[in-house]
C-alpha positions as CSV (number, residue, x, y, z in Angstrom):
1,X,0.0,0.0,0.0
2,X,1.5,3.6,-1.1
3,X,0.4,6.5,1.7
4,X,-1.2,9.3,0.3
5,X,1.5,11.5,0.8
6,X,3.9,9.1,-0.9
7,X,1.4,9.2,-3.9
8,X,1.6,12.8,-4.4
9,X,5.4,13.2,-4.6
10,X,5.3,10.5,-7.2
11,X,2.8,11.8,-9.8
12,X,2.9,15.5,-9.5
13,X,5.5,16.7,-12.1
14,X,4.0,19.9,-12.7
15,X,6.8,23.2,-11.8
16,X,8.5,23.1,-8.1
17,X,7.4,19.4,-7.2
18,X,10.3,17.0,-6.0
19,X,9.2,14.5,-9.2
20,X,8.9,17.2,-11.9
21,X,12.4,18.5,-10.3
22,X,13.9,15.3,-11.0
23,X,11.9,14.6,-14.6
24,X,13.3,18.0,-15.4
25,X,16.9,16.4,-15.1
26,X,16.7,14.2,-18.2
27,X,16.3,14.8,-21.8
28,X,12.9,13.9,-22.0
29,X,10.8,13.3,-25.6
30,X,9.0,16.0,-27.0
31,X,7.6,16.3,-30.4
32,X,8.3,13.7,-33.3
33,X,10.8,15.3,-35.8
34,X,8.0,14.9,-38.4
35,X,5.8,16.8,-36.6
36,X,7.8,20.1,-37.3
37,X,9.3,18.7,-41.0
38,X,10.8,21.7,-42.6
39,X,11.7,24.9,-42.1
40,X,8.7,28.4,-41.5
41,X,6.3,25.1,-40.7
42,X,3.6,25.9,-38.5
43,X,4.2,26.0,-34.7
44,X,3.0,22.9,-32.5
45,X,1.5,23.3,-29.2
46,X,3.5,21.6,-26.8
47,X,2.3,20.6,-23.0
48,X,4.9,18.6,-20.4
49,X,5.0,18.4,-16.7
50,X,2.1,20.6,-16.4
51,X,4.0,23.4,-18.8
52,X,2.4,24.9,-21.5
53,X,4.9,25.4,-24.8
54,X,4.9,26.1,-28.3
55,X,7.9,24.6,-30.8
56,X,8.7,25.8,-34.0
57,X,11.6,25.6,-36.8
58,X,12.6,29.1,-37.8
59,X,13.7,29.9,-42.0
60,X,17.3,28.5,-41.2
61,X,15.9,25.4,-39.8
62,X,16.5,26.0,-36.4
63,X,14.4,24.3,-33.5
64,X,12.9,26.5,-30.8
65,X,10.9,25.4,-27.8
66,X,9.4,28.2,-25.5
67,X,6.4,29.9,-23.0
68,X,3.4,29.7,-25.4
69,X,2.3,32.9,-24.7
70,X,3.1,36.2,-25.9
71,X,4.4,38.7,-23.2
72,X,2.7,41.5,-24.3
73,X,-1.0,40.2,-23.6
74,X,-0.9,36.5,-23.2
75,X,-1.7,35.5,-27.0
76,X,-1.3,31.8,-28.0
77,X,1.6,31.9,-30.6
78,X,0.3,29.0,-31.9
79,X,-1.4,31.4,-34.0
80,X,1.7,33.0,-34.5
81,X,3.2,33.9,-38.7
82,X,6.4,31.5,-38.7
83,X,8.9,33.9,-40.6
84,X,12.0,35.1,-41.6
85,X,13.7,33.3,-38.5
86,X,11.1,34.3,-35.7
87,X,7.4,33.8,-34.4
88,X,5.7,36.7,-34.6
89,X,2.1,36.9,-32.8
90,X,-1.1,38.3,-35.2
91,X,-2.3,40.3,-32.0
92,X,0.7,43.2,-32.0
93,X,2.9,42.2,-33.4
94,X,5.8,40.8,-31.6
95,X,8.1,38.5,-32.8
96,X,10.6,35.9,-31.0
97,X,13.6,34.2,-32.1
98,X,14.1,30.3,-31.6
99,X,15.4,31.1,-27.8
100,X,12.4,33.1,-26.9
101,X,13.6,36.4,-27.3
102,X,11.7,39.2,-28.4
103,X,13.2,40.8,-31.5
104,X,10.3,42.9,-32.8
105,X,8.0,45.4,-31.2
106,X,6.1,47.0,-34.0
107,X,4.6,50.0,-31.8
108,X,8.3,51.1,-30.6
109,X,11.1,52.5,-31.5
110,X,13.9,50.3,-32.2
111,X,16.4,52.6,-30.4
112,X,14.5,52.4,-27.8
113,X,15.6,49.0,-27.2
114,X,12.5,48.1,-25.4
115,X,12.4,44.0,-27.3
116,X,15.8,43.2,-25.5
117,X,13.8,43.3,-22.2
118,X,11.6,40.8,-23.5
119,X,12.3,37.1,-23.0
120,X,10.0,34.5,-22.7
121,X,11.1,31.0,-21.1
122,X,12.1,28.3,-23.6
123,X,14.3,25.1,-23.3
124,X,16.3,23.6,-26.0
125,X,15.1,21.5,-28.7
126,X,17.4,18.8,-30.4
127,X,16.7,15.9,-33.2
128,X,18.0,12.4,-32.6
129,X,16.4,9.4,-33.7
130,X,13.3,10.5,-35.0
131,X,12.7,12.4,-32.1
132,X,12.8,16.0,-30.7
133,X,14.2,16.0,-27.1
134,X,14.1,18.8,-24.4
135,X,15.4,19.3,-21.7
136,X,13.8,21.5,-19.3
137,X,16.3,22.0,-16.2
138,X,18.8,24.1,-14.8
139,X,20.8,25.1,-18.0
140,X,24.3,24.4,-16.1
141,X,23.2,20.9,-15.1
142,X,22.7,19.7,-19.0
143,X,23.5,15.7,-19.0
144,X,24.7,14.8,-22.9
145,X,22.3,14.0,-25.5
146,X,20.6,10.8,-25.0
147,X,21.9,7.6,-26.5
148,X,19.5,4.6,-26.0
149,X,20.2,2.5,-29.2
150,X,16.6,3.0,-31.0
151,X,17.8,6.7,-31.4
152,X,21.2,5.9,-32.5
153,X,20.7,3.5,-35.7
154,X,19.9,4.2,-39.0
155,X,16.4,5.5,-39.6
156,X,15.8,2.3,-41.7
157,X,16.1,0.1,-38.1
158,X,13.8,2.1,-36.3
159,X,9.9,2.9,-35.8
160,X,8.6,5.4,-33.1
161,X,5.0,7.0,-32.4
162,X,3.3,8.3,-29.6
163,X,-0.5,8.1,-28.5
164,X,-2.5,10.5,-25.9
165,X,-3.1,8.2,-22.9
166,X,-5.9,9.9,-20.4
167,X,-4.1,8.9,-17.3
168,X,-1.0,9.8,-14.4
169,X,2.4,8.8,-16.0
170,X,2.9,6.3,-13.2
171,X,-0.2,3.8,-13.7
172,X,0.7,3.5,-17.3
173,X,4.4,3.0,-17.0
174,X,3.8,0.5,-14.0
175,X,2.0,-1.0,-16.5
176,X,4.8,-1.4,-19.1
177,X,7.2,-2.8,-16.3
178,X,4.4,-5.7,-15.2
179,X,5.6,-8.5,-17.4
180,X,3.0,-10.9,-15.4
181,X,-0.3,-9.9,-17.2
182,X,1.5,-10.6,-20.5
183,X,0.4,-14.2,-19.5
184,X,-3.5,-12.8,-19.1
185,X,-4.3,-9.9,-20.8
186,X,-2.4,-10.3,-24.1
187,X,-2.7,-13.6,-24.3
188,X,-4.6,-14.1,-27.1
189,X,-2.4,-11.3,-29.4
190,X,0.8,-14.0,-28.9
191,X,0.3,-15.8,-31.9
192,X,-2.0,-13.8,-33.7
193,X,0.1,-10.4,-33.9
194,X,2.8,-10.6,-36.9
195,X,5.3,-8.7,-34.9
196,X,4.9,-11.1,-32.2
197,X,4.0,-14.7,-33.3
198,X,6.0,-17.2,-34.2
199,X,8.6,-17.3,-31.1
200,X,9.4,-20.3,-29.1
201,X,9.0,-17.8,-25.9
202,X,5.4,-17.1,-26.7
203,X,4.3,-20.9,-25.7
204,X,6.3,-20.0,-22.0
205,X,4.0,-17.4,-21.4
206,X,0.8,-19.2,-22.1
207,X,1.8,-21.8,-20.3
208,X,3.1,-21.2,-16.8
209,X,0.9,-18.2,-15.3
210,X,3.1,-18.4,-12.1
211,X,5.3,-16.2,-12.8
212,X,8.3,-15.6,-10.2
213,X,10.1,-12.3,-10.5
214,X,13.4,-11.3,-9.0
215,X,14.1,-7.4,-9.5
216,X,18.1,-5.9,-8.9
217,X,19.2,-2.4,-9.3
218,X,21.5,-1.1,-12.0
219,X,23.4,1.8,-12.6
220,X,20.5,3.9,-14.3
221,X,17.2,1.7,-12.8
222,X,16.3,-1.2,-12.8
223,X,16.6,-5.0,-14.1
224,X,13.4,-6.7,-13.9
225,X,13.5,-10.3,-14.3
226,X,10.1,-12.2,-14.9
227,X,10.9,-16.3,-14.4
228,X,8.4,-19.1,-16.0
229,X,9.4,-22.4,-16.6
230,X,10.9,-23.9,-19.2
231,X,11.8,-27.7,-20.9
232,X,13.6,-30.0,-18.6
233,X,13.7,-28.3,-15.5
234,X,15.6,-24.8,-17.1
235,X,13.7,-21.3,-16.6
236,X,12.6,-19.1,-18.8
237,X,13.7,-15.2,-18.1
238,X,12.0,-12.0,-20.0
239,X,14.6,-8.9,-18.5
240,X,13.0,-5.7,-18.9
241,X,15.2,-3.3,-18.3
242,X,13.4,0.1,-16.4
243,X,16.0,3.3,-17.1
244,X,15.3,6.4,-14.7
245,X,12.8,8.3,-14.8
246,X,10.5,6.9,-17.2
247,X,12.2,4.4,-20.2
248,X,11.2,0.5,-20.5
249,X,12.9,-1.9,-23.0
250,X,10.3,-4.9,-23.5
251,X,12.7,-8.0,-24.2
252,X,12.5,-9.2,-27.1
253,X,10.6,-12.2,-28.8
254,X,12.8,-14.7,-31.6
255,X,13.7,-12.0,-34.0
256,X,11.2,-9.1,-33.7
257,X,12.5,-6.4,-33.1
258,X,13.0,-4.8,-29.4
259,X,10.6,-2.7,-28.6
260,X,9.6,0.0,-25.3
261,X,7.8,3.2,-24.1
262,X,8.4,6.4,-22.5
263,X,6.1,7.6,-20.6
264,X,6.1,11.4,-20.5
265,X,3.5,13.5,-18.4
266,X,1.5,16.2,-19.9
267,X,0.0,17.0,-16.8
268,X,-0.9,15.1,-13.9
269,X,-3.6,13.6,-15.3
270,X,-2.5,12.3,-18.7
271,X,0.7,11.6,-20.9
272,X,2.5,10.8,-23.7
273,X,3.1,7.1,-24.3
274,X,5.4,6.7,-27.2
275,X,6.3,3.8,-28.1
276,X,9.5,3.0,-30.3
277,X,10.7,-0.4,-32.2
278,X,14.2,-1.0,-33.5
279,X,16.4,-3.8,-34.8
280,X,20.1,-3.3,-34.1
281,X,21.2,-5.9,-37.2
282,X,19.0,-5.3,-39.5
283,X,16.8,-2.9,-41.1
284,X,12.9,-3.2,-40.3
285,X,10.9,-5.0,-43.5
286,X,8.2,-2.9,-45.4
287,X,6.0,-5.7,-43.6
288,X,6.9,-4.7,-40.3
289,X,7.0,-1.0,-40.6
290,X,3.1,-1.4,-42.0
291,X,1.8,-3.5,-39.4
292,X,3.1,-0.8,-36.9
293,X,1.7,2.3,-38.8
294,X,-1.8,-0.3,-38.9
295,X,-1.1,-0.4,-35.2
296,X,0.4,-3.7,-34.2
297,X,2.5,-4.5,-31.8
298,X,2.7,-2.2,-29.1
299,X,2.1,0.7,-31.2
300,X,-1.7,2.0,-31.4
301,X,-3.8,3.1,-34.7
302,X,-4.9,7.3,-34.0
303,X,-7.4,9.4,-35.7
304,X,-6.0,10.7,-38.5
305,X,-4.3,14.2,-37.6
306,X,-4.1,14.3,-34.4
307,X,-2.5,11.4,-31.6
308,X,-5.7,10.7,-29.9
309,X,-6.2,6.4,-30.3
310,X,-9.0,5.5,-32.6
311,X,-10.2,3.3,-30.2
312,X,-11.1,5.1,-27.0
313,X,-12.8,5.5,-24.0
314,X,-15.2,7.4,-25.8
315,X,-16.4,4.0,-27.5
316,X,-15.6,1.8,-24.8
317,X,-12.2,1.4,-26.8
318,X,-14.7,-0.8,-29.5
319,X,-14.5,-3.9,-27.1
320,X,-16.4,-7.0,-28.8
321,X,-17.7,-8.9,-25.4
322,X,-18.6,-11.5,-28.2
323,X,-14.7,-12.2,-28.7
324,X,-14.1,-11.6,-24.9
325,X,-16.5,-14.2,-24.2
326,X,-15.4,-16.9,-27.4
327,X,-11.6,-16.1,-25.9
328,X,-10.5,-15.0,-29.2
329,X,-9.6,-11.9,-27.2
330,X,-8.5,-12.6,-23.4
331,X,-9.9,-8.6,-22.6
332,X,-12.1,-8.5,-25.8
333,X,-10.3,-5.3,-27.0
334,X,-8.3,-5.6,-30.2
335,X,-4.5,-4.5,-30.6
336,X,-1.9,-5.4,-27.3
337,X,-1.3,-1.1,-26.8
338,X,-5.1,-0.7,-26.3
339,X,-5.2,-2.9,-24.1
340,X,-3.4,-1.5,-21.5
341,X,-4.1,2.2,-22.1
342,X,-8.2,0.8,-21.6
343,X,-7.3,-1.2,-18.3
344,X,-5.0,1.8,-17.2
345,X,-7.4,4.4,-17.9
346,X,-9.9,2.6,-16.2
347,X,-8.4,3.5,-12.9
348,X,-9.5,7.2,-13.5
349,X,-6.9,9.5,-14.3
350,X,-4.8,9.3,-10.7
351,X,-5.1,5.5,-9.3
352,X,-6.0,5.6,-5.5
353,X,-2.7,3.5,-4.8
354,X,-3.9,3.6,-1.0
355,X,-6.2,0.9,-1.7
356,X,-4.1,-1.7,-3.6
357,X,-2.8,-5.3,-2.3
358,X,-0.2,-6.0,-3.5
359,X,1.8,-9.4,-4.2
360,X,4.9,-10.9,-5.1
361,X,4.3,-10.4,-8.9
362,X,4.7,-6.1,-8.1
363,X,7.8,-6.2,-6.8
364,X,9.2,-4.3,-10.2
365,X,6.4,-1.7,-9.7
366,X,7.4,-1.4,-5.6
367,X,11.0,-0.8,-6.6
368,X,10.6,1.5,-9.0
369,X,8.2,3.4,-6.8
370,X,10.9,3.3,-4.3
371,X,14.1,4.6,-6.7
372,X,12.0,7.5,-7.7
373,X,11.0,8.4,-4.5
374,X,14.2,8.3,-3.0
375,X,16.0,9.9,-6.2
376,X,13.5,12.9,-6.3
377,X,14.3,13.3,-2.1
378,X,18.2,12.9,-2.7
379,X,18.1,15.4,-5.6
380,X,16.9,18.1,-3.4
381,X,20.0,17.7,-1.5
382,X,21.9,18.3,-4.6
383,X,22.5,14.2,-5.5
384,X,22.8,13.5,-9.3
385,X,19.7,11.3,-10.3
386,X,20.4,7.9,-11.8
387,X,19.9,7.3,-15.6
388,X,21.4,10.9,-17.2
389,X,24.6,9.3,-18.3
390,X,25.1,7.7,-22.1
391,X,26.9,4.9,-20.5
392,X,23.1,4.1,-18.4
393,X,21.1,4.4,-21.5
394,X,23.2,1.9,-23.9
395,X,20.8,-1.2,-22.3
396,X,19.1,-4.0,-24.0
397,X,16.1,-5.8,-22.9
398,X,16.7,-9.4,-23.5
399,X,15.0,-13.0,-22.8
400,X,16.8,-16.5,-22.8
401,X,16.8,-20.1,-21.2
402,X,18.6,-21.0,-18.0
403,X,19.5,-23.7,-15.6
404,X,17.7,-23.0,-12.4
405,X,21.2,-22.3,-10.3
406,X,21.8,-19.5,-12.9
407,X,21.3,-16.1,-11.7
408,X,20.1,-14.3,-14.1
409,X,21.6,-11.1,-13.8
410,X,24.8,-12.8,-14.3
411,X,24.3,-15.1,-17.1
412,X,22.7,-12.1,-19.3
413,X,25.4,-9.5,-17.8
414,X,26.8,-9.3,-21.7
415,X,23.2,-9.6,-23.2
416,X,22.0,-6.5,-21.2
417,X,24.5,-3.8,-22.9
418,X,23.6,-2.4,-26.4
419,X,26.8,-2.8,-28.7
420,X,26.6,-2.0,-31.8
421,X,27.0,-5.2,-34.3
422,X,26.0,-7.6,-31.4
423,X,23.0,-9.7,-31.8
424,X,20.0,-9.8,-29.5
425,X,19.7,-12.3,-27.5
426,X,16.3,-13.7,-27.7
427,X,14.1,-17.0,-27.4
């Protein structure tokens, strides 16, 4: 059982909260690059950890990220004219550069110097891997750029989207690090989904609902080991690995690609779940990269325009109680991402944690409570949060066979770094 109190400090990100202190430590995803393709494209409102944003790329192609309102009289500059390098809002007049300074007041004189007074709050904004990244903390405290591998090989290995999820961060990313209702709810996607089926682990899961987990620390989170068992006496381990504050790697299955989530707060009340698939020795197949734009896998199919899922809890999320009922569908709501955002969201937007029982099957979900609560404490007394570092991020998910007097964390030491060239490791 979480207290109250404990509850708070863990899902309230928003400005001056010890969790949104510590989120605000990390390079954190923002926007997908596509979303602001080319250069005097039109702004995108941007909301994180309860702030309120707009990004834009300027005529030279340079990515801004700042307050969304204008100074002089609290305009949105979404509505804003995106040119000749600046923002410039329809109301006055006023135009910003990429690093939220004013460089335009129409109604003064310009040696008056009245625009250099004016700066509105913005945060850096940097492509890698698909992605446009912020970072939204002090500016002298700026980790590197962040290296997990999806971001760092070729475009041609990779997928990523994102979806709106109408819940707290924590409940759906305590979701992503619960590899025991794979056995339950997902069941019936195993060997239906084409970016799942087909992999000797798949009959493990469906056949030993006992899982046994066995969690560890590492240097950036967490290793989350979920045991089942396996031909002649060996066990079967799925690793997840958890990276500070918010990344999962979901091992992988024969030789789909890995895939994972972040699970970045708008507010305190929803988030951003994107959701990325890579392969580090190969390039994806045109078959792949359609059945994840169709929304396989963990990925989820949106209304066209906008990143709100198709299936909702405006429809009941389309569940067919016929299919629930037949066990065609263990949940009776189609497509594996759905089905946890529905099951999460049903839990309103901030779970009441206070009345949970909990068993041996949470303990990844009680660490990982406990590391961010006790990171977000130790930061206000100046410690360096786990998980910043390159050398943290480089981590692989993986899943493999044992003996039973193997420890897991040992056998799959080699398995659990990303290198480039290296092979997953995989049943």
């Amino acid at each position: 059982m979480t207290r109250r109190e404990q509850n708070e400090l863990l899902i309230q990100t928003g400005p001056g909260t010890p969790m949104g202190d510590l989120f605000r430590r990390y390079w954190i995803p923002a926007l997908l690059a596509e979303e602001l393709p080319e250069p005097d494209c039109p702004p995108v409102r941007v909301q994180l950890l309860s702030e309120r944003m707009i990004a834009f790329r300027d005529s030279s192609g340079k990515l801004g990220l700042m307050d969304e309102f204008c100074a002089h009289r609290g305009v949105s500059l979404w509505f804003g004219r995106n040119e000749e390098n600046g923002l410039r809002c329809p109301y006055h007049g006023w135009k910003y550069d990429t690093s939220g300074q004013c460089v335009d007041v129409p109604s003064e004189p310009v040696e008056s110097g009245y625009c250099k007074k004016i700066k509105l709050k913005s945060y850096p904004l940097v492509e890698r891997g698909g992605v446009l990244w912020t970072y939204m903390g002090p500016p002298e405290l700026q980790p590197p750029l962040p290296e997990y591998e999806f971001a760092m090989v070729g475009p041609k290995h990779r997928y990523m989207s994102k979806r709106l999820q109408e819940s707290n961060y924590l409940q759906a990313m305590e979701g992503g690090i619960d590899s025991s209702h794979v056995s339950f709810l997902h069941s019936g996607a195993l060997e239906r989904d084409p970016l799942f089926k087909g992999a000797k682990g798949n009959q493990y899961n469906l056949q030993d609902f006992q899982v046994k987990f066995e969690v560890v620390e590492s240097e950036g989170g967490l290793l989350i080991g979920a045991r089942r068992n396996a031909e002649e006496g060996n066990y079967y381990w799925r690793i997840t690995q958890w990276v500070m504050p918010c990344f999962t790697a979901i091992p992988p299955r024969g030789d789909h690609s890995i895939h994972g989530h972040f699970w970045i707060p708008i507010d305190d009340e929803s988030c951003w779940a994107w959701s990325y698939d890579y392969h580090p020795m190969r390039e994806l197949t045109d078959k792949e990269r359609a059945a994840m734009i169709d929304g396989k896998g963990i990925h989820v199919k949106t209304i066209p325009g906008t990143y709100i899922p198709i299936q909702n809890k405006t429809n009941d999320y389309l569940m067919d109680r016929e299919a629930q009922k037949a066990r065609i569908s263990y949940s009776g709501i189609e497509g594996i991402g759905i089905q946890d955002a529905s099951l999460q969201e049903s839990m309103g937007p901030i779970a009441d944690r206070s009345k949970e029982n909990l068993v041996s099957t949470d303990n990844g979900i009680i660490m990982a409570r406990h590391r961010l609560r006790k990171a977000a404490l130790a930061l206000a007394k100046g410690v360096q949060p786990p998980g910043v570092t390159p050398a943290e991020q480089r981590v692989r998910s993986a899943s493999l066979v044992l003996p039973p007097d193997v420890a897991f964390k040992d056998a799959a030491r080699e398995a659990l770094i990303a290198r480039e060239g290296v092979p997953l490791t995989s049943v």
